[in-house]
C-alpha positions in Angstrom: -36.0 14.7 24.7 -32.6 13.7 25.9 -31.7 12.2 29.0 -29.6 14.9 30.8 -27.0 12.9 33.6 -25.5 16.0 36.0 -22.7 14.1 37.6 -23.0 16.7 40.1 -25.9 15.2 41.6 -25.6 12.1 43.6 -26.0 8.5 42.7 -29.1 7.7 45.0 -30.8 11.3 43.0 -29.8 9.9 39.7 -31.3 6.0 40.0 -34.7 7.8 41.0 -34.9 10.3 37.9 -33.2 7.3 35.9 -34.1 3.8 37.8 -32.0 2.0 34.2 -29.5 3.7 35.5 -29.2 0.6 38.3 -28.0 -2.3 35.7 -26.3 0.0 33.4 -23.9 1.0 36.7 -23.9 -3.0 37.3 -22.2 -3.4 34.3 -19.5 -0.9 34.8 -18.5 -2.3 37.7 -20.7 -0.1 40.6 -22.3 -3.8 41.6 -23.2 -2.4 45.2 -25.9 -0.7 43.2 -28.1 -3.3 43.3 -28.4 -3.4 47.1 -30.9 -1.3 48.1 -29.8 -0.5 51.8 -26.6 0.8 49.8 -28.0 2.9 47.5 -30.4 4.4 50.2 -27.2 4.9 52.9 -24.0 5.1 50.6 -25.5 6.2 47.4 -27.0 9.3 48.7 -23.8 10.9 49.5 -21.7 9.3 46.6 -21.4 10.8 43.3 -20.6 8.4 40.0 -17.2 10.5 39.0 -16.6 9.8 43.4 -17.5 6.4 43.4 -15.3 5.7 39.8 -12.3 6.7 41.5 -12.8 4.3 44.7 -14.0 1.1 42.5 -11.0 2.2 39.9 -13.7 2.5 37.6 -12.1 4.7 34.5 -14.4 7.5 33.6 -13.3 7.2 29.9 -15.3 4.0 30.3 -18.3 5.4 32.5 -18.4 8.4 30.0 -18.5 6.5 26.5 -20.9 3.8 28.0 -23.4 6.8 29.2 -23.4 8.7 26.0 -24.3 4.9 24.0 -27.0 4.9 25.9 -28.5 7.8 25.2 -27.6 10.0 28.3 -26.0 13.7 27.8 -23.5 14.7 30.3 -24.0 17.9 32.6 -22.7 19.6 35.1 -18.9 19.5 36.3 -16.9 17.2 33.9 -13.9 14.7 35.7 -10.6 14.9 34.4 -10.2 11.9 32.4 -7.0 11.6 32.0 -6.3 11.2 35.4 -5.7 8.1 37.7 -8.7 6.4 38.6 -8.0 5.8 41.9 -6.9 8.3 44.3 -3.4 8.0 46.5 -5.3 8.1 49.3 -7.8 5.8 48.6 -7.5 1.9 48.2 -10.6 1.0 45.6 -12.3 -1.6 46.6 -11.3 -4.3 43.8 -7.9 -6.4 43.8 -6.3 -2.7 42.4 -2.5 -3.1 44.3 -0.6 -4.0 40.3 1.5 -6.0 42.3 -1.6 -8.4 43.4 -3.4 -7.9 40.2 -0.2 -9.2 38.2 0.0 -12.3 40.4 -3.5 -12.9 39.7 -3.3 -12.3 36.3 -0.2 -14.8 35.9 -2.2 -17.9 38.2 -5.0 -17.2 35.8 -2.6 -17.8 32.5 -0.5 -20.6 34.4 -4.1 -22.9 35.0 -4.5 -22.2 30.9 -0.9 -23.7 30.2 -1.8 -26.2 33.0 -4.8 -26.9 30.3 -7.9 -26.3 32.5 -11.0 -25.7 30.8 -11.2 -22.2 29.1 -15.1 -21.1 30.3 -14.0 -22.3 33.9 -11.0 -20.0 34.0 -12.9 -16.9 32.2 -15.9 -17.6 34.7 -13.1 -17.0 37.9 -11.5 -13.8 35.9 -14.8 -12.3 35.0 -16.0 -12.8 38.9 -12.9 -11.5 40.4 -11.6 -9.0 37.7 -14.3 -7.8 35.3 -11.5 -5.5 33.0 -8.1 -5.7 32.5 -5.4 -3.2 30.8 -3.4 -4.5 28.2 -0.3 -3.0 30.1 -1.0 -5.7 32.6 -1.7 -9.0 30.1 2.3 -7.9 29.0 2.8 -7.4 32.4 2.5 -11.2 33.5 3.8 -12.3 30.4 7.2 -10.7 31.3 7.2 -12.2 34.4 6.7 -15.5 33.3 9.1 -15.6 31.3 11.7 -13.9 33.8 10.0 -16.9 36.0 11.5 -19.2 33.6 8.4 -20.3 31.8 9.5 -21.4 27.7 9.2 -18.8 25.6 7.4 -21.7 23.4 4.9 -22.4 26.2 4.1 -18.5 26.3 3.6 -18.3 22.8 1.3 -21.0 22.7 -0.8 -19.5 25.2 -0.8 -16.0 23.4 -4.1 -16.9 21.4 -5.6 -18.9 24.6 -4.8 -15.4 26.5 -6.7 -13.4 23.9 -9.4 -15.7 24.5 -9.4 -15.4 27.7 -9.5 -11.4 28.1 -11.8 -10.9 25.0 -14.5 -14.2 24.2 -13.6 -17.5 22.7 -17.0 -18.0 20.9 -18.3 -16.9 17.5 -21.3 -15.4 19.0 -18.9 -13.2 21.8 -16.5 -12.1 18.8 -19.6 -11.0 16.9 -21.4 -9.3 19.7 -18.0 -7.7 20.7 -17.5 -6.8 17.3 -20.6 -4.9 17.4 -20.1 -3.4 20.4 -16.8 -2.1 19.2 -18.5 -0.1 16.5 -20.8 1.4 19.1 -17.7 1.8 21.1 -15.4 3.4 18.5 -17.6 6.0 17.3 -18.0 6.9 21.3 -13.8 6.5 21.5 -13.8 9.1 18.4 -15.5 11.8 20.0 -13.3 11.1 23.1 -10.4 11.2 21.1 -11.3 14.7 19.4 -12.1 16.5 22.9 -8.7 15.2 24.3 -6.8 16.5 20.9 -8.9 19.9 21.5 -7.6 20.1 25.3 -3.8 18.4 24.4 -2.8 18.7 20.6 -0.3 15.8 20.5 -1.1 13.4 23.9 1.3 13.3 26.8 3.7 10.4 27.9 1.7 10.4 31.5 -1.6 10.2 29.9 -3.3 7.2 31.4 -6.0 6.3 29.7 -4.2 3.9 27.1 -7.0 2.9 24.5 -7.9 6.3 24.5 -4.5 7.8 23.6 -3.9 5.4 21.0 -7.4 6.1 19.8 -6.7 10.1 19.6 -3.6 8.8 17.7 -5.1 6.7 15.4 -7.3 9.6 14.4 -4.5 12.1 13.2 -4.4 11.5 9.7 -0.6 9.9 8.5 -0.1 9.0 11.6 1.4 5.5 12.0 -1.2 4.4 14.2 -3.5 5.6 11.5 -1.9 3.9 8.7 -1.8 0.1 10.3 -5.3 0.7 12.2 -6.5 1.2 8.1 -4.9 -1.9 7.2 -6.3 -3.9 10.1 -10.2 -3.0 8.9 -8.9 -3.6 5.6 -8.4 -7.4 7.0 -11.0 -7.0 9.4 -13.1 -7.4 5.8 -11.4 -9.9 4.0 -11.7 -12.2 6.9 -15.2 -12.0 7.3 -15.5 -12.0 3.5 -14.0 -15.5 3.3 -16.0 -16.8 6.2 -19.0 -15.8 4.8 -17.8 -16.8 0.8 -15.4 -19.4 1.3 -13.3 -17.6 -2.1 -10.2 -19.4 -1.9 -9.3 -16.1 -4.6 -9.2 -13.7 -1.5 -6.2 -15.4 0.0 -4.1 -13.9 -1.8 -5.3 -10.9 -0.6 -4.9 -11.9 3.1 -1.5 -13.2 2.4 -0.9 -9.3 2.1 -0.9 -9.4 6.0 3.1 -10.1 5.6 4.1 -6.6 4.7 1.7 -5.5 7.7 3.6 -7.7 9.7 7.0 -6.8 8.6 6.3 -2.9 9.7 5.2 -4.3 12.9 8.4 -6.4 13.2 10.5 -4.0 12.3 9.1 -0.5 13.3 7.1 -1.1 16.6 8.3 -4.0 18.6 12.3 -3.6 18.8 11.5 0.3 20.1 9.4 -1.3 23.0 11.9 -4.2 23.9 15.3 -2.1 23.4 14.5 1.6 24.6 11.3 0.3 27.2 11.9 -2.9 28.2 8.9 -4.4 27.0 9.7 -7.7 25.5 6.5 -9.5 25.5 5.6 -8.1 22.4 8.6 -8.9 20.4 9.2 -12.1 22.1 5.4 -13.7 21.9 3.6 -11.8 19.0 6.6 -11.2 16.5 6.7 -15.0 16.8 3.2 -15.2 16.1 3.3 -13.3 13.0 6.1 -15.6 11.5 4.1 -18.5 12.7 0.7 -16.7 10.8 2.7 -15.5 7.7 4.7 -18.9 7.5 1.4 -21.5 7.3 -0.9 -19.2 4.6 2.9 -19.4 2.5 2.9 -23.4 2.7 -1.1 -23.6 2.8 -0.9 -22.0 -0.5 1.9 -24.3 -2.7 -0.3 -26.7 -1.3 -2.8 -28.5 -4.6 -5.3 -30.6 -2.5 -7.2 -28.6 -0.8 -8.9 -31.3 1.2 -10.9 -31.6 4.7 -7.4 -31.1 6.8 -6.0 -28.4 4.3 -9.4 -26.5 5.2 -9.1 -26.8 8.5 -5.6 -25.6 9.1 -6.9 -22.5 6.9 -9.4 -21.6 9.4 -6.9 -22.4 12.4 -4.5 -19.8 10.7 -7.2 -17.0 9.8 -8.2 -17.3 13.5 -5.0 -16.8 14.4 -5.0 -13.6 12.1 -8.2 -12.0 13.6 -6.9 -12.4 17.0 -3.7 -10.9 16.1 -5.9 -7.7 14.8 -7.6 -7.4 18.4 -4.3 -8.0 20.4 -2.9 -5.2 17.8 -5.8 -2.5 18.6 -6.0 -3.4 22.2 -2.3 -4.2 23.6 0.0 -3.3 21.1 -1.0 -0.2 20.0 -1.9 1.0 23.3 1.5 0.0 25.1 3.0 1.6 22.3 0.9 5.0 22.8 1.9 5.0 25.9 5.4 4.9 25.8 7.0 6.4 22.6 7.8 9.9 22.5 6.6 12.2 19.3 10.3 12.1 17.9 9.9 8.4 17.8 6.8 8.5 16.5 8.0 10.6 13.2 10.6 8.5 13.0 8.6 5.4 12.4 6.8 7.8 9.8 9.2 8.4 7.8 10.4 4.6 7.5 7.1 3.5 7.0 7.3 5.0 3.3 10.0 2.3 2.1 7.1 -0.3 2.7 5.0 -1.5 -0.3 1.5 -0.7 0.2 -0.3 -3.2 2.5 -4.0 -4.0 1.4 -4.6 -1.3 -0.7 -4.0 1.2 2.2 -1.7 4.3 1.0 0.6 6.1 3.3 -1.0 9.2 4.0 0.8 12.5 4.8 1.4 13.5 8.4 1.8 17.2 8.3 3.9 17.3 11.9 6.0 14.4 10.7 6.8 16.2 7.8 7.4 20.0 9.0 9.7 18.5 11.4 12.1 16.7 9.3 15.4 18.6 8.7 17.8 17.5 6.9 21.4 16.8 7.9 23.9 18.8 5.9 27.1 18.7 8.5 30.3 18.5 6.4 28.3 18.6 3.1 31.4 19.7 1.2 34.0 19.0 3.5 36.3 16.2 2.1 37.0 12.8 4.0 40.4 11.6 3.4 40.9 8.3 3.1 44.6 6.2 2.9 43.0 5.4 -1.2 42.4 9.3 -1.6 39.6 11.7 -0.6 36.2 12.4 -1.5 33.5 15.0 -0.2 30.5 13.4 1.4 28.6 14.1 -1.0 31.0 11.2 -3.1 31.2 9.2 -0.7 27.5 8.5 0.2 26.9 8.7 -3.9 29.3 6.0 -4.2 28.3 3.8 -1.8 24.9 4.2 -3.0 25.8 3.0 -6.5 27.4 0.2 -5.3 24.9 -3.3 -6.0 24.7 -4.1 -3.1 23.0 -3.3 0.9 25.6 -2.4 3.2 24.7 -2.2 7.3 28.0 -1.9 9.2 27.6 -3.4 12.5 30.2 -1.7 14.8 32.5 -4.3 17.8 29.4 -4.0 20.1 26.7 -5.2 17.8 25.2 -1.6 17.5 23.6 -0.6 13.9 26.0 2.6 12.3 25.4 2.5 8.6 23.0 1.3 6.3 23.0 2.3 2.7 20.3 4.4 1.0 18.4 2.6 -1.9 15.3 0.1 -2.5 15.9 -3.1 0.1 14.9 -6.1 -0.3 15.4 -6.2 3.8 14.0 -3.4 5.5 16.4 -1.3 7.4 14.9 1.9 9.1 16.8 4.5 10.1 14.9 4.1 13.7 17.5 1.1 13.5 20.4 3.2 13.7 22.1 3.5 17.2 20.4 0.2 18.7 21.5 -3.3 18.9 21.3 -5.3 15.9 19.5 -8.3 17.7 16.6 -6.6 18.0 15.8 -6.0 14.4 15.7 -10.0 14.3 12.8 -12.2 15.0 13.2 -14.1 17.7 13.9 -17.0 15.4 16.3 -15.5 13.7 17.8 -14.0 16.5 20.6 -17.2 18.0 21.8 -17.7 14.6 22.9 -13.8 14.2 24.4 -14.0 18.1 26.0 -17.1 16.7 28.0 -15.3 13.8 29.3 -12.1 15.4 30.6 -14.4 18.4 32.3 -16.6 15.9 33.9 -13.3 13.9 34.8 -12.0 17.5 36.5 -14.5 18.4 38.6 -15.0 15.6 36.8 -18.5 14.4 35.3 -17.4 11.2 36.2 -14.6 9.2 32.6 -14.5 6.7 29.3 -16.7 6.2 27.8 -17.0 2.9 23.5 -17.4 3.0 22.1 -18.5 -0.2 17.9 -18.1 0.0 14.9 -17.0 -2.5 13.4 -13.7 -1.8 10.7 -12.8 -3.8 11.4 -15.3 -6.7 14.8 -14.0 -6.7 17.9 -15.8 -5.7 19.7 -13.7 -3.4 23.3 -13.7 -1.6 23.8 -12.6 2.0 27.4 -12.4 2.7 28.0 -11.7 6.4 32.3 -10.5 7.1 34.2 -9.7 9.5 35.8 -6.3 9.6 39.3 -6.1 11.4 42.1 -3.8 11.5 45.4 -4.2 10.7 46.3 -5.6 13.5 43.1 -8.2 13.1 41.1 -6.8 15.8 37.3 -7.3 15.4 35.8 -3.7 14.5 32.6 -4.9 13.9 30.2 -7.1 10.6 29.0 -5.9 7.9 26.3 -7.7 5.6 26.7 -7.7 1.9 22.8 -8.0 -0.1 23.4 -9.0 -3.1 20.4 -10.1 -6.0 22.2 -12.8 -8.2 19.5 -13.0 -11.2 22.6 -11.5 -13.3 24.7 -14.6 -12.5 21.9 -16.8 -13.1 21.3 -15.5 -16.3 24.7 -15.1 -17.5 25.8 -18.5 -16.6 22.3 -20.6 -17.6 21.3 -18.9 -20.4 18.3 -17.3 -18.4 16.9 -20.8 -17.5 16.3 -21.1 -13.8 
């Protein structure tokens, strides 16, 4: 017979029909529940969706954490989707964000100060007990606007994880069951909220949930790279338990996961939301990731140190899979709009296929795509003659070569159409071209438009291997005829012809 919960009743009613009720609340966070003289004063007047709002307890937690164990929900149902805790209520935990991000930063400055990881998790468990994502990114920012190194914030990214998540073996495994428990619970969440709300709104405040719901719609972006992280999820855990140095390969498959990340997700949250931690901490973590399983594998002796730095790396990976589910893709659930969102669709499809994971259709992606036929036939004349656009954009697709025009303020205005070897989405159109950089990359591009700006260089010539393919980048400036700087554009060019022409085919 199941265990029927009527939230309508109050807490003091419930522990007597239910007494588990007591440590299951403990957990959640209601701790005055185990005070007797409480539950018999307080708890006979207080309610669980009541007392959720004054301990800023979210009820898409106290809800999913019910149902797993066993409890069906009657009576009234809370709003879930909104605030926790009232505007005329202060809970009773640390809840003013201003507070909570200072805490949050003292707790990540005594891990860069290198105190001992269980000490500082024992504090932030006592004191805290949850934390939103929003908030880890939070006092990131702020440290670095603090002046903290970005290197010394990027060390600590995977010490941070740690810190919010478990450092053991034994924690990721129990969490990693949990989360099954948990996502099945998230699922059903998700499909009530999609019944009530169709596509989720920007206010929604329940992050994890809204990227959940997301994450559900099949084609969906969310959809596709939460695919290709349980993909990984099982390769990892395969090569733990196998030690098959043949699934590496495999793995190494992470990099086109990576690059959608790098180019699709974090520049929209730095450039149109201000969020930088993202693209300025875990973009350089996914170099760092993809960069050591490259030299690991031209490596021949695969000795005691070489196996070491493997497992160091593939750590690295599997945290980068739970700071995706739970930061990333929440923070980015919560802040792009459904145009963006269809936008990152649609350049998704110039990707190769990650892990084996195809690109599903998204129906509302696709039945809202028009197609831009302004001036179709009109002709552009040009001082060298005239052409329709038609021509034009023919031609300058034929050409061998990527073009991206950068215009005099570094903003992205053309990029031809074609197979790239470098990734340009059209989301990339209108925004400055520093942010489609990794941070790495990012001085060395500053350093060449300054130089063309200011009349010191005129091109740069980049020679590098892409894909066992030699490859030309040729950076220029573009000037008028008076030589004023109009803007850069970037010549791709694959030189395997030249190679072959002029060696006979021999590399």
């Amino acid at each position: 017979m199941a265990k029927k919960l009527d939230l309508t009743k109050s807490v003091y009613e419930l522990t007597q029909e239910y007494p588990e009720l007591i440590d299951i609340m403990a957990e959640l966070g209601f701790t005055e529940i185990t005070k007797k003289p409480v539950l018999h004063s307080v708890g006979k007047i207080m309610t669980i969706p009541k007392g959720a709002k004054m301990k800023n307890i979210p009820m898409m937690d106290v809800v999913t954490t019910f149902m797993s164990k066993g409890f069906e929900l009657v009576g009234e149902m809370p709003d879930m989707t909104a605030p926790s805790g009232a505007a005329d209520e202060k809970p009773q935990t640390a809840a003013d964000p201003k507070d909570r991000t200072g805490q949050l930063k003292a707790y990540l400055r005594r891990l860069g100060d290198g105190e001992d990881l269980e000490a500082v998790r024992t504090d932030f468990v006592r004191e805290f007990g949850e934390v939103e994502a929003s908030e880890i990114m939070k006092a990131e920012q702020e440290l670095l606007k603090e002046g903290t190194p970005l290197s010394e914030v990027q060390r600590l990214c995977d010490v941070h994880s740690a810190l919010f998540h478990g450092a053991t073996k034994e924690e990721r495994i129990a969490n990693a069951e949990k989360e099954v428990e948990a996502s099945l619970l998230r699922k059903k969440a998700a499909a009530e909220l999609k019944k009530r709300d169709s596509y989720p709104k920007k206010d929604y405040t329940d992050k994890n949930a809204r990227a959940a719901a997301m994450e559900e719609i099949t084609g969906h972006p969310l959809y596709t790279l939460t695919k290709e992280n349980n993909v990984l999820t099982n390769l990892l855990a395969r090569f733990r338990e196998s030690r098959d140095e043949a699934l590496i390969p495999e793995i190494r498959g992470l990099s086109t996961h990576y690059a959608k990340k790098g180019d699709l997700l974090y520049p929209v949250l730095k450039v149109r939301y201000g969020v930088s931690g993202p693209s300025d901490v875990m973009w350089t973590v996914d170099d760092e990731i993809r960069d050591e399983l490259g030299a690991l594998a031209k490596e021949f002796d695969h000795n005691d140190a070489w196996n070491a730095r493997l497992d160091a790396v593939l750590k690295r990976a599997e945290e980068m899979i739970y700071k995706e589910q739970n930061i990333l893709f929440p923070i980015c659930a919560v802040n792009f709009s459904e145009e963006e969102w269809y936008g990152i669709y649609h350049d998704s499809k110039d990707y190769d296929v990650c892990f084996g994971v195809s690109q599903e259709t998204w129906d509302a992606a696709e039945n809202a795509q028009t197609l831009k036929t302004i001036g179709a036939d009109d002709e552009i004349v040009l001082p060298g003659g005239h052409m329709t656009l038609e021509q034009l954009t023919a031609l300058l697709n034929t050409i061998p070569m990527e073009i991206t025009f950068i215009d005099a303020d570094s903003i992205n205005r053309f990029f031809n159409e074609g197979p790239k070897v470098f990734k340009r989405p059209g989301m990339a159109l209108g925004r400055e071209v520093f942010s489609c950089h990794p941070p790495k990359i990012e001085p060395m591009v500053r350093q060449i438009i300054d130089d063309f700006r200011n009349k010191r260089r005129d091109e740069v010539l980049v020679w590098m291997e892409k894909g066992g393919r030699t490859m030309l980048v040729k950076y220029m400036a573009v000037r008028d005829k008076a030589g004023n700087y109009l803007g850069t554009v970037e010549l791709v060019q694959d030189m395997e012809f030249a190679k072959e022409h002029f060696l006979g085919g021999k590399a």
